[in-house]
N, C-alpha and C positions, 0 to 999 in steps of 0.2 A: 914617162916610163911606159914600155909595151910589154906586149908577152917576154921579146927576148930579152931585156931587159929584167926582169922578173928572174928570170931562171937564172941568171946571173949571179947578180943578187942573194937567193935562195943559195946557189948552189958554192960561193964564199963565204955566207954567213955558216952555213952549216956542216963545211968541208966536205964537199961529199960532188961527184961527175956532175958534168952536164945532163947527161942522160938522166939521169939518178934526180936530177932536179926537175925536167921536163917533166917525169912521169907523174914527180908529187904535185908539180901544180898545175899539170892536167887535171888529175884525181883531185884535187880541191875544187879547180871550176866544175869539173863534171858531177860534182857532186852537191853543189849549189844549185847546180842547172836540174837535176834530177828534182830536186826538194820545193825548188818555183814550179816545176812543169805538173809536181802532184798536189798545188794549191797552199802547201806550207811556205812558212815562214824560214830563214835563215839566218839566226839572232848569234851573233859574236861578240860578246861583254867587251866592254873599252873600243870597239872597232865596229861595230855598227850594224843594222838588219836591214837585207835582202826581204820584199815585199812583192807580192801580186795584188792588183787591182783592175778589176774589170772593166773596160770604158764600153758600154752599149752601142748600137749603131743607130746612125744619127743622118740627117740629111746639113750637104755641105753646099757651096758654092762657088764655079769656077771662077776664082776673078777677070780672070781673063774675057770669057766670055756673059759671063752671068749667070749661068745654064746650072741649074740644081744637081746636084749628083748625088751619089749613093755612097757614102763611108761607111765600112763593116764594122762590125765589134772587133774587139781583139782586147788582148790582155796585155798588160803595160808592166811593167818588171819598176819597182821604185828602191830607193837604197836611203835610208835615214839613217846619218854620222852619230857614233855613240859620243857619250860626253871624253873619254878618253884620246879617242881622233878629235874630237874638234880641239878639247884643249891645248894637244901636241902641234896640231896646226898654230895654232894663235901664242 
């Protein structure tokens, strides 16, 4: 399933435009994306939390050449399934 896919979806289940659907699940990702980007969590009971965790910078190694390099920090976005999604999966 993709974006458009999704709006689809939303927008049969809830009877209501295409547009009408884009906007709501634009404003749901943007509003997750808001919540990671100010270092919170984004916890949905039965459906699982949206997480940030810091990886440091570190020195790496070209395989190719061998030649050390420089990898930056950056910030890793992780997603842990509540026990509701895993069970519906399984």
């Amino acid at each position: 399933m993709n974006k458009g896919d999704l709006i689809d979806a939303v927008a049969d289940a809830a009877g209501i435009t295409k547009g009408q659907a884009t906007d709501a699940v634009s404003a749901v990702f943007d509003s997750i994306q808001k919540t990671l980007k100010k270092g919170d969590r984004a916890a949905f009971v039965g459906f699982g939390t949206f997480s940030t965790s810091r990886r440091a910078a570190r020195d790496g190694r070209n395989p190719r050449t061998g030649e050390t390099i420089k990898i930056a920090a950056k910030t890793l976005v992780k997603f842990k399934a509540g026990k509701g999604l895993t069970d519906s999966v399984n």
